[in-house]
C-alpha positions in Angstrom: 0.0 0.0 0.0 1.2 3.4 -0.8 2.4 5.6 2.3 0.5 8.8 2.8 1.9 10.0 5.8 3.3 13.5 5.5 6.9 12.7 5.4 10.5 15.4 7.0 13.5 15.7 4.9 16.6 16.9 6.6 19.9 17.7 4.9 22.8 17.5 7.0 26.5 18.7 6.5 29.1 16.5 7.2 33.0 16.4 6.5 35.2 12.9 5.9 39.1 13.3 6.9 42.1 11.2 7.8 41.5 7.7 7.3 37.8 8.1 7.0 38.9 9.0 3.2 39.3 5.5 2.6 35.6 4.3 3.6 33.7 3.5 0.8 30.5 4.7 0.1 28.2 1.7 1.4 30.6 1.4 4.7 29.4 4.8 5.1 26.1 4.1 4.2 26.2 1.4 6.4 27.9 3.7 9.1 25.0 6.7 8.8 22.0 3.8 9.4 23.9 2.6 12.2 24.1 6.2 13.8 20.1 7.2 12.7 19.6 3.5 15.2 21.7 4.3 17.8 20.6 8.0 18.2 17.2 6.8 18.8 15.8 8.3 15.3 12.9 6.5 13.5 13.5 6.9 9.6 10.8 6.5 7.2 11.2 3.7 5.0 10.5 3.1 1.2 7.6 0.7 0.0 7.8 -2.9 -1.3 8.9 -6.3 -0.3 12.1 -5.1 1.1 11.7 -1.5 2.6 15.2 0.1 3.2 15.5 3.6 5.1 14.6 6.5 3.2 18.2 8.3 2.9 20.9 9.7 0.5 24.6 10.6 0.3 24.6 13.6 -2.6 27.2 12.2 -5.0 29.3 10.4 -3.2 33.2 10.6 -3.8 35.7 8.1 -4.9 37.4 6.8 -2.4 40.5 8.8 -1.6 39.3 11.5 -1.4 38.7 14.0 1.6 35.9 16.3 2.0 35.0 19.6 3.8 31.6 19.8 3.1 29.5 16.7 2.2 26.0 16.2 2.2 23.8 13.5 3.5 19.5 13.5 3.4 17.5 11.6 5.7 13.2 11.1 5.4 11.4 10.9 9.0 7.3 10.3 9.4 8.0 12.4 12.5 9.4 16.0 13.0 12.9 16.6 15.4 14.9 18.7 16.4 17.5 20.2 14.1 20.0 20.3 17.0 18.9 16.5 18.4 19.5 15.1 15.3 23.1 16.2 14.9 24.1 15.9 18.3 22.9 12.3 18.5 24.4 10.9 15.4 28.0 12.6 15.9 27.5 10.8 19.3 28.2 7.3 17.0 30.7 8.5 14.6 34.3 7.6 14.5 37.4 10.1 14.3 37.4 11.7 11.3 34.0 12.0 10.3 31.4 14.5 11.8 28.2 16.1 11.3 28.6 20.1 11.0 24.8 21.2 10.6 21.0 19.9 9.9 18.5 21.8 8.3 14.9 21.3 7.5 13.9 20.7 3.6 11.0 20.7 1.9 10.3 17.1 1.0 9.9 16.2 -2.8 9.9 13.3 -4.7 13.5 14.6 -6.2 16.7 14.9 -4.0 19.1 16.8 -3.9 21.4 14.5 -6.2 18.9 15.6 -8.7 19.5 19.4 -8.7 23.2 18.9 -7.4 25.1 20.6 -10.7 28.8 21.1 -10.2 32.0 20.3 -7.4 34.4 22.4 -5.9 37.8 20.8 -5.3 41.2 21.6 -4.0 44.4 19.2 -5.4 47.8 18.9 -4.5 50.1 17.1 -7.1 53.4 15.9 -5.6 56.1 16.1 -8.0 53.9 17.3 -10.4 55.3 21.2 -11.7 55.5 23.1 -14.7 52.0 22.2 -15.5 50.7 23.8 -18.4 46.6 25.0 -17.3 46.2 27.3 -19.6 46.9 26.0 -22.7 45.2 22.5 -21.7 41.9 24.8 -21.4 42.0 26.4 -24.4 41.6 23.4 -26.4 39.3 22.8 -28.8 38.8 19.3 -27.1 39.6 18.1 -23.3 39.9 14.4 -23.4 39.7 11.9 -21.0 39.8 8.1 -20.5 36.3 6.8 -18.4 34.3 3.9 -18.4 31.5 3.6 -20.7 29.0 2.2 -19.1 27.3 0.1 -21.5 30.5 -1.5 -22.8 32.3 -1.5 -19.5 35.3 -0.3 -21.9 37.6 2.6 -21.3 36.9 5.6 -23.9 38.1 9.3 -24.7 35.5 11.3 -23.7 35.7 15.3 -24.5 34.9 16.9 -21.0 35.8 20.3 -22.0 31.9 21.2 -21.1 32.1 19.6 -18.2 34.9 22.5 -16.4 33.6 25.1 -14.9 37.5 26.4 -13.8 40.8 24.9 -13.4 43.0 27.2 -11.7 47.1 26.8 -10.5 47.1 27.8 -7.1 50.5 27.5 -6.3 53.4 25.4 -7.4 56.7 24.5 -5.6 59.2 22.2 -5.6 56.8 19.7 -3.9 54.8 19.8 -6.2 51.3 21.9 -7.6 48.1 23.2 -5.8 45.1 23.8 -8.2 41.6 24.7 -7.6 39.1 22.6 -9.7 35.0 23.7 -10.5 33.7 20.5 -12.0 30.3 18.7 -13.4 28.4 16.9 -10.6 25.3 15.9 -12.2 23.7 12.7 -12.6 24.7 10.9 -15.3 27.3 13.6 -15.7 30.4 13.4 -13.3 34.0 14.3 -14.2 36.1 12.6 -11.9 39.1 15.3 -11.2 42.0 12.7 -11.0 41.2 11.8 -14.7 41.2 15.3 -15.4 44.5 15.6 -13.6 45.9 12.9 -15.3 45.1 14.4 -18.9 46.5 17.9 -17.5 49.6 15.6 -16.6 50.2 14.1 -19.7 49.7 17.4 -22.2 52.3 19.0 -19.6 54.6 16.2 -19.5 55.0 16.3 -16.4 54.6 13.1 -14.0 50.9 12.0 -12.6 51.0 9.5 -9.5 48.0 8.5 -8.5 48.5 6.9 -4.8 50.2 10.2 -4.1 47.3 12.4 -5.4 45.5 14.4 -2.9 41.9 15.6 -3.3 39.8 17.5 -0.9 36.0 18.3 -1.9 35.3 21.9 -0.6 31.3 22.1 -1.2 28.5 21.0 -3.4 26.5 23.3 -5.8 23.0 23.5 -7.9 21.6 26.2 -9.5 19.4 28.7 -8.7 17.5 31.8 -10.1 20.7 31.4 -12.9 23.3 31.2 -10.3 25.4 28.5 -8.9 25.2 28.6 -4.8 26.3 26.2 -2.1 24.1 23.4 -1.5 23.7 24.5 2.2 21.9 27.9 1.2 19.7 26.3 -1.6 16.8 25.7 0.1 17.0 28.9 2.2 13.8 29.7 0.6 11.3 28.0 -0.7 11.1 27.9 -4.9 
């Protein structure tokens, strides 16, 4: 039977650091329903023959990869506290990982993975120098190797469309900072160590992967034409 019951969306903010870069997204999936339990919070659950809990991680990252602002949704049949609710599932998180605000939604059959358009990230290339940004954006075509999904083969794909800014921060002898804007949309996703492996290779300078830092800095849709933070989105009502 279908539910009726007026349903609560909250959107939390959370960050993932240290070691809790390497948990992979069902660990923390696994991790988030385990702290909703132990914090005494009753989600709403989906229809069917095997309801699961009513939540969502907006575009998860590849594991590896920090984050400073994350974002995690969760459906309740019954109204809380904004404060409770973060307060009582930091209570059950490990080092590393923590809850920074909650904030009441309006609920609607779309989440926010749905509206969520673009990435902000911050890199740090060891050993990597001399790297050539501005002529690898001025290309007619930005190419990179990802998995087509169909074939399960790896393709060129032109991403050019796909960067909203790729900037050199800094660059020393330990290697190269950049600041990365990049397509997070369903369906649509440019991973940035791909990208930084093509900037790599046009520069010919040296890519190494296990060394590769990446830190997400926030999430962003778009609204009234202009790209803002997933946390101020819903700050009113559309």
């Amino acid at each position: 039977m279908p539910n009726n019951k007026e349903l609560h969306r909250y959107l939390f903010g959370f960050y993932k650091k240290g070691n809790m870069r390497f948990i992979s997204h069902l660990d923390l999936q696994r991790l988030f329903k385990r702290c909703i339990k132990r914090a005494g919070i009753v989600p709403a659950y989906s229809n069917g023959f095997n309801p699961h809990e009513k939540i969502n991680i907006v575009h998860p990252l590849s594991l590896g990869f920090e984050t400073e602002q994350d974002y995690f949704e969760l459906d309740t049949e019954q109204p809380y506290e904004e404060s409770r609710l973060v307060e009582g599932m930091n209570l059950a998180l490990p080092e590393g990982i923590r809850f920074t605000f909650c904030r009441e939604i309006p609920y609607s059959s779309r989440n926010s993975s749905s509206i969520t358009e673009m990435s902000l990230y911050e890199a740090f290339l060891p050993s990597s120098q001399n790297l050539n940004t501005e002529g690898f954006i001025i290309q007619d075509e930005v190419k990179i190797l990802k998995k087509d999904k169909k074939t399960k083969k790896m393709v060129e794909k032109d991403v050019k469309d796909w960067i909203g800014r790729l900037e050199l921060l800094e660059e020393t002898e330990e290697g190269s900072r950049l600041s990365l804007l990049l397509r997070s949309a369903p369906n649509e996703t440019l991973n940035p160590a791909s990208l930084l492996e093509s900037l790599c290779a046009f520069s010919g300078s040296p890519f190494d992967r296990e060394a590769l830092r990446v830190v997400r800095k926030d999430l962003f849709a778009r609204k009234d034409g202009q790209l803002v933070s997933l946390s101020c989105y819903y700050t009113q009502e559309d």
